[in-house]
C-alpha positions as CSV (number, residue, x, y, z in Angstrom):
1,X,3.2,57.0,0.3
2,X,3.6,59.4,-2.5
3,X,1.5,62.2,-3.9
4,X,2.0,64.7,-6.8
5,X,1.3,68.2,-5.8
6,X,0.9,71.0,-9.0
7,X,3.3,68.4,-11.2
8,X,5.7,67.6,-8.6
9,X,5.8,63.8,-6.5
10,X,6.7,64.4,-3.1
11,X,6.8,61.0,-0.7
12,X,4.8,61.2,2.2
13,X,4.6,59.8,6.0
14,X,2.4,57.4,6.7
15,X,0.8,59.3,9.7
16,X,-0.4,61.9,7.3
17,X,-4.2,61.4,7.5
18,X,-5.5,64.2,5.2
19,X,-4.4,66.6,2.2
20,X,-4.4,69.7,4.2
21,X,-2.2,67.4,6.3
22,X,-0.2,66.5,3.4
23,X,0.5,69.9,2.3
24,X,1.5,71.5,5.8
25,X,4.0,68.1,6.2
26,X,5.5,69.1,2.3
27,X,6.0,72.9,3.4
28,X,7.5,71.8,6.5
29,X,10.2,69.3,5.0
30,X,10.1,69.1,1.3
31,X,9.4,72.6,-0.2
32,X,9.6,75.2,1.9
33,X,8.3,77.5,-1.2
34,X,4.7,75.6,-1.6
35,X,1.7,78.0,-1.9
36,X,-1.6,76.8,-0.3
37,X,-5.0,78.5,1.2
38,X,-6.4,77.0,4.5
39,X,-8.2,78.4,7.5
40,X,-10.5,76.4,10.1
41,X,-9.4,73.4,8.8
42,X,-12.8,71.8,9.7
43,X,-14.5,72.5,6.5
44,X,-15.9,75.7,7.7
45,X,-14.1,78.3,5.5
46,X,-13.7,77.0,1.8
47,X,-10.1,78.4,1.6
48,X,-8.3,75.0,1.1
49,X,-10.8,73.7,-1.9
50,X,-8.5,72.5,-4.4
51,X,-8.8,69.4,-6.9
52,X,-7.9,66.2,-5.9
53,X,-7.4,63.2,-8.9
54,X,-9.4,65.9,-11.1
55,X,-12.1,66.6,-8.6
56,X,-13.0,69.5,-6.6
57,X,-12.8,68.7,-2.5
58,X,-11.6,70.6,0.7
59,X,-8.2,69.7,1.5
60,X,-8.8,69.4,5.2
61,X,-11.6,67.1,4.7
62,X,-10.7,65.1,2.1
63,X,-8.5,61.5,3.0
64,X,-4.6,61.4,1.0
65,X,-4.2,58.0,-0.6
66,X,-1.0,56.8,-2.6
67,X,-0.6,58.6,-5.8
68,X,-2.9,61.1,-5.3
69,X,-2.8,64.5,-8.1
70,X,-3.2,67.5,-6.0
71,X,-4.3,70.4,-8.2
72,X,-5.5,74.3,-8.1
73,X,-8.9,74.8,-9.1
74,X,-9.9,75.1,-12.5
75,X,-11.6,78.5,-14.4
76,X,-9.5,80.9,-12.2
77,X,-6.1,82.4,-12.8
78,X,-3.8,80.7,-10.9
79,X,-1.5,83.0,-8.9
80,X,0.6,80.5,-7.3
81,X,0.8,76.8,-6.7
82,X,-2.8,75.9,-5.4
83,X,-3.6,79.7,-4.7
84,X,-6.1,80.8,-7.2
85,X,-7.4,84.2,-7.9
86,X,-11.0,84.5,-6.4
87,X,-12.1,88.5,-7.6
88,X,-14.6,87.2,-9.6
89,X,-16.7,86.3,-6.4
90,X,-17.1,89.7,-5.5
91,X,-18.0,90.3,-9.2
92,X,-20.8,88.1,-9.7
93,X,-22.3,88.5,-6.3
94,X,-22.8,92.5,-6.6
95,X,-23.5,92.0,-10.5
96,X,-26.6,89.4,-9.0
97,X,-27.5,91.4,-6.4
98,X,-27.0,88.4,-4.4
99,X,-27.3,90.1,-0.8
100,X,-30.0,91.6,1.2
101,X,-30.8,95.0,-0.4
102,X,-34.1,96.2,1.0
103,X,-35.2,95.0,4.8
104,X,-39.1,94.5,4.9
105,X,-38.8,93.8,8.7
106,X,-41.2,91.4,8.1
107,X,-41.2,88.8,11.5
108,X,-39.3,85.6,10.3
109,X,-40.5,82.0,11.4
110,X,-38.2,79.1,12.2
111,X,-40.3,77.4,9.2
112,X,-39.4,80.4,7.1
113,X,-35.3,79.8,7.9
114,X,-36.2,76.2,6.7
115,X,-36.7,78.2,3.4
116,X,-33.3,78.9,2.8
117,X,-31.6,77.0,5.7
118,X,-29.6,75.1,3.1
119,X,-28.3,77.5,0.7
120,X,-26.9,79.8,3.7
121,X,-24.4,77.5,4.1
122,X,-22.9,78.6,0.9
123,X,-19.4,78.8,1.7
124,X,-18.1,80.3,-1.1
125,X,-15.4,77.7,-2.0
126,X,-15.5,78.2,-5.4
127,X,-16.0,74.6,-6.0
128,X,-18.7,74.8,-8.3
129,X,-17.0,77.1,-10.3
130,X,-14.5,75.1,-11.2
131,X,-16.6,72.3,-12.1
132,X,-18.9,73.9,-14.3
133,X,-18.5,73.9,-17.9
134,X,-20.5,77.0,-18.9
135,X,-18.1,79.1,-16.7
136,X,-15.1,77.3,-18.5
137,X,-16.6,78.9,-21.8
138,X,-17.9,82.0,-21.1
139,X,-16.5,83.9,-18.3
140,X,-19.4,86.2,-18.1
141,X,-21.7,83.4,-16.9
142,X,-22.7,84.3,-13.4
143,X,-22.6,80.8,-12.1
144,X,-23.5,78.7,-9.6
145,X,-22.9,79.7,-6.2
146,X,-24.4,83.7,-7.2
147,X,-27.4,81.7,-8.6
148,X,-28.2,79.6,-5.5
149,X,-27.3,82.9,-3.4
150,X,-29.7,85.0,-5.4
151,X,-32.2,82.4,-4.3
152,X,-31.6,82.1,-1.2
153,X,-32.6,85.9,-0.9
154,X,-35.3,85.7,-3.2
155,X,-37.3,82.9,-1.0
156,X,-36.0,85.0,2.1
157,X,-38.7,87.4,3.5
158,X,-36.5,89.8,4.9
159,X,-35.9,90.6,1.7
160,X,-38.4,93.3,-0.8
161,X,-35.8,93.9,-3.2
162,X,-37.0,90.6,-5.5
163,X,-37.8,91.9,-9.2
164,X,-34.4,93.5,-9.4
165,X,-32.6,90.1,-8.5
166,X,-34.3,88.4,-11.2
167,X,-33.6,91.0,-13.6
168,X,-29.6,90.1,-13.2
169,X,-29.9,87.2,-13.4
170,X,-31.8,86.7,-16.7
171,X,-28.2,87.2,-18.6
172,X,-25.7,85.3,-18.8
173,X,-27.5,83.6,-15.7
174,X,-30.0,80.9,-15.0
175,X,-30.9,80.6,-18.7
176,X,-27.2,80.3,-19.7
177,X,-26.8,77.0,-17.1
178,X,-26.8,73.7,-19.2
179,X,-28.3,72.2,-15.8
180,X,-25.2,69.2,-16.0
181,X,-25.6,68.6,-12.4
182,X,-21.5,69.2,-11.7
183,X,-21.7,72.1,-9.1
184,X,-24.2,69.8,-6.8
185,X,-21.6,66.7,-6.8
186,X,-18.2,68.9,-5.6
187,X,-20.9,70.8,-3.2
188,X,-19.3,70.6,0.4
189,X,-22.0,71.9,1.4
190,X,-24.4,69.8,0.0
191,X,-26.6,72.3,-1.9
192,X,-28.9,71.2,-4.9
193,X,-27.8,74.5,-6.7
194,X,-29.5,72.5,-10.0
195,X,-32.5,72.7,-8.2
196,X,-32.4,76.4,-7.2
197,X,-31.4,77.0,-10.7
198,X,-34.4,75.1,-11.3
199,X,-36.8,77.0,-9.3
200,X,-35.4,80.4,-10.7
201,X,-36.2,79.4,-13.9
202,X,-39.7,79.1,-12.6
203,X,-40.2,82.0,-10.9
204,X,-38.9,84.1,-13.6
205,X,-41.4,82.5,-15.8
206,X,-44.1,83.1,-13.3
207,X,-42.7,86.6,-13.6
208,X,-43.4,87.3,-16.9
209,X,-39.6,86.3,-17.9
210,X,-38.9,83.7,-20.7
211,X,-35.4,82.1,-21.8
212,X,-34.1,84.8,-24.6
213,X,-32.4,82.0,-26.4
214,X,-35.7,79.7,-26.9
215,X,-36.9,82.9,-28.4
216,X,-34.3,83.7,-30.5
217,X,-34.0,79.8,-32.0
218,X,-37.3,80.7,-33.5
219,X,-36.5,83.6,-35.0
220,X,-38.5,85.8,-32.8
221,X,-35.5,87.9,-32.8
222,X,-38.2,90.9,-34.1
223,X,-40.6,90.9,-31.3
């Protein structure tokens, strides 16, 4: 079996079963020098997210075929190998207020963790970054794990810091997201961060917000 890891075709053992796999056997005997993330190697983490035949999966949960393309993730610097630079997490996440600010210690139902169930499983893989094509092209787009994060906390009742998180997110945010559907489809997690996009969009509206460009491509610029 033979794989190509960051331009280089390494031949593989058989009993290999998975790319995480397939990197820790090419460390081991074929370059001693490779540079990969991994952690729980259960799918847990997010550390080992890397593209495989030009799509973003977890390494330990992804199956190695013949002639697979092992690749870093996209829209990061790339510091070495398949280790990418990830300080713009931090960045967007304070930037969207995406945490709990202000603690209501309001009593929280089991229907009200239903709520937000999904999009606490965020695990920050940095998947849906690299997929997304308005992050490609402007680098001050929040993107789509801060947007499904600011969500989550907006729906959560714990929380009574809301109008500030949809203040940072009105620029460069939810308006800004071309709504391609690429984050939800490299999602380990499985989170319809279109959706939450979606639902942003109509909260802020409800809000008294409306999308700055649609005003501006009628000229409204004076308002």
């Amino acid at each position: 079996m033979k794989i190509t890891v960051c331009d280089k075709e390494y031949n593989l053992e058989d009993k290999v079963s998975n790319i995480l796999d397939a990197l820790v056997y090419i460390k081991k005997y074929k370059n001693h020098t490779l540079a990969f993330r991994s952690g729980c190697k259960s799918g847990v983490c997010g550390s080992c997210a890397i593209r495989v035949n030009g799509v973003e999966q977890l390494a330990c949960k992804t199956k190695v075929n013949n002639n697979d393309t092992v690749e870093p993730l996209k829209n990061s610097k790339v510091i070495k190998d398949l280790i990418v630079n990830l300080d713009m997490q931090e960045k967007f996440l304070i930037q969207s207020k995406a945490f709990l600010e202000q603690n209501s210690y309001t009593t929280i139902t089991q229907d009200d963790e239903k709520l937000i169930d999904k999009e606490s499983n965020c695990i920050l893989c940095n998947s849906c970054f690299s997929s997304c094509p308005v992050y490609e092209y402007d680098k001050n787009f929040k993107g789509p794990f801060a947007l499904t994060r600011v969500y989550r906390y907006i729906e959560d009742k714990k929380e009574s810091s809301k109008k500030q998180k949809l203040d940072t997110i009105q620029q460069s945010g939810i308006w800004s997201c071309t709504l391609c559907g690429n984050c939800n489809m490299v999602c380990p997690s499985g989170i319809d961060i279109k959706g939450d996009i979606i639902k942003l969009r109509n909260i802020s509206i409800q809000n008294g917000y409306s999308d700055p460009t649609f005003n501006n491509s009628f000229g409204l610029d004076f308002l």
